[in-house]
C-alpha positions in Angstrom: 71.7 159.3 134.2 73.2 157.1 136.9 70.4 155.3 139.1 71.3 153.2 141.9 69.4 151.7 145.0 70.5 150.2 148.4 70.2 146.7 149.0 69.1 146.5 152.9 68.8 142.9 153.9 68.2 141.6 157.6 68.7 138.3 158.3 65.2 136.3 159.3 64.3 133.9 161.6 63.3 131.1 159.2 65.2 129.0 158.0 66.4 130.7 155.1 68.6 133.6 155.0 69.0 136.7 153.0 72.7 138.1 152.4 73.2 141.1 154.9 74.7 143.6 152.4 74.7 147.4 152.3 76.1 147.9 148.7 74.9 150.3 145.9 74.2 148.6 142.8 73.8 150.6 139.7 70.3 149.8 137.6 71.5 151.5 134.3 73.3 149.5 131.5 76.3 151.9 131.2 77.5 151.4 134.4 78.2 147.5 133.6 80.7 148.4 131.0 84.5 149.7 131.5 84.5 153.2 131.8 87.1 154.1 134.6 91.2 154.3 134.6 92.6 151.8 136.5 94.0 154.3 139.6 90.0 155.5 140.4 89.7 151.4 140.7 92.5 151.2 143.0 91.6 154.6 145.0 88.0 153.0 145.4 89.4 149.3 146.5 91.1 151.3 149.3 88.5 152.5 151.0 87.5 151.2 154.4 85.2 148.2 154.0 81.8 148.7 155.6 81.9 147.1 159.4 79.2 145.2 159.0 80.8 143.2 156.0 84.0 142.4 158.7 83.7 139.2 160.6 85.6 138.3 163.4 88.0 135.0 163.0 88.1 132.2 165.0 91.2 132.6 166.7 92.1 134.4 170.1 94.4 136.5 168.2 91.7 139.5 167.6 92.1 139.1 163.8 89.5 140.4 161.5 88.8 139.4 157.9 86.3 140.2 155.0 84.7 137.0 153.5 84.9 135.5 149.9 81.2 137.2 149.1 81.6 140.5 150.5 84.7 140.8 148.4 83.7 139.1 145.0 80.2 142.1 145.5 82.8 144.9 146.0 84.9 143.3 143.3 81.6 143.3 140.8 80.7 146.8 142.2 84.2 149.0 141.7 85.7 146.5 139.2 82.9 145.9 136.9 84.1 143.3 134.2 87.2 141.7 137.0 88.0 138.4 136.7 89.7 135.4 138.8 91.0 132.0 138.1 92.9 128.9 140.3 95.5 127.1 139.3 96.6 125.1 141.8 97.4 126.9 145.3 97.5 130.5 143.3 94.4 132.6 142.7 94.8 135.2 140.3 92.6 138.1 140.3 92.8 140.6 136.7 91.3 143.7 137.0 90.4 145.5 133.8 90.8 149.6 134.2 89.3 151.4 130.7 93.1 152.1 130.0 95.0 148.9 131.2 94.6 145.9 133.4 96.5 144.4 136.1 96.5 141.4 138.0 97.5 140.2 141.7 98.1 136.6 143.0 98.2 134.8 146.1 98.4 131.3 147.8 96.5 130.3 150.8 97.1 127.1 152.7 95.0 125.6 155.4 96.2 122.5 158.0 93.7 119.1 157.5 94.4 118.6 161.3 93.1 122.0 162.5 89.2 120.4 162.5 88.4 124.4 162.2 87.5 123.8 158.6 85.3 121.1 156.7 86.4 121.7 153.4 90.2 122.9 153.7 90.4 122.9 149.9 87.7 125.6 149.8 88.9 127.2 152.7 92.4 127.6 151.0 91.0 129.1 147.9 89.1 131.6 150.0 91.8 132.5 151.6 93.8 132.7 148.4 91.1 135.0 147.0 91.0 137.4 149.6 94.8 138.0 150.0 95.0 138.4 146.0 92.2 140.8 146.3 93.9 142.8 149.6 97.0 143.0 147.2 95.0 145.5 145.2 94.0 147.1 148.3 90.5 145.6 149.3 90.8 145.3 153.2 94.3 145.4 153.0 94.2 147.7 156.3 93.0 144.1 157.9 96.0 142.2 157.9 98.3 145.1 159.7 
């Protein structure tokens, strides 16, 4: 049996916030492993992202984008058992299908003299993450 409950958070006044999230998580141990070819992955990665996990960028240009958390929980949620690594600009994300696993990599590059960022190392890898992550299909809709 396959349990799974909704994760409803609002964010409070306080000073401390709660992540504003809408996924399903499954509750039962089986669900954790392996257990689906790697297409159903990549059908599931396409599907339109919830709106309320798109933000808006900074720019005038209108350009949305998914952030680094909302695609590492959708990552853990339709890629149980994925996996990512740096190596100097390139991220590399490996997803593991139960009958083969593949892997996408991209850069991402951020100006010092922008000012829009504080840490443009971690900025870059975000970026980096994302677009390796789009390149299997999460949000990929987003960059047209």
């Amino acid at each position: 049996m396959f349990i799974c409950t909704f994760l409803l958070f609002k964010e409070s006044s306080s000073s401390s916030s709660v992540p504003n999230t809408n996924y399903v998580v499954p509750q039962d141990k089986a669900s954790s492993c392996i257990t689906h070819p790697l297409a159903e992955i990549l059908r599931d990665l396409n599907k339109r992202i919830p709106d309320n996990s798109i933000k808006a960028g900074n720019n005038d240009d209108h350009s949305t984008f998914i952030t680094w958390y909302h695609a590492n929980r959708m990552l853990s949620f339709y890629a149980p058992g994925w996996c990512g690594e740096k190596c100097d600009s390139v991220y590399r994300v490996t997803i593991r299908g139960s009958d083969v696993e593949a892997h996408r990599e991209s850069t991402g590059t951020v100006s010092q003299g922008s000012g829009q960022y504080t840490d443009v190392v971690a900025a870059a890898e975000e970026i980096a993450f994302c677009r390796a992550c789009a390149r299997f299909g999460l949000g990929l809709y987003l960059y047209h």
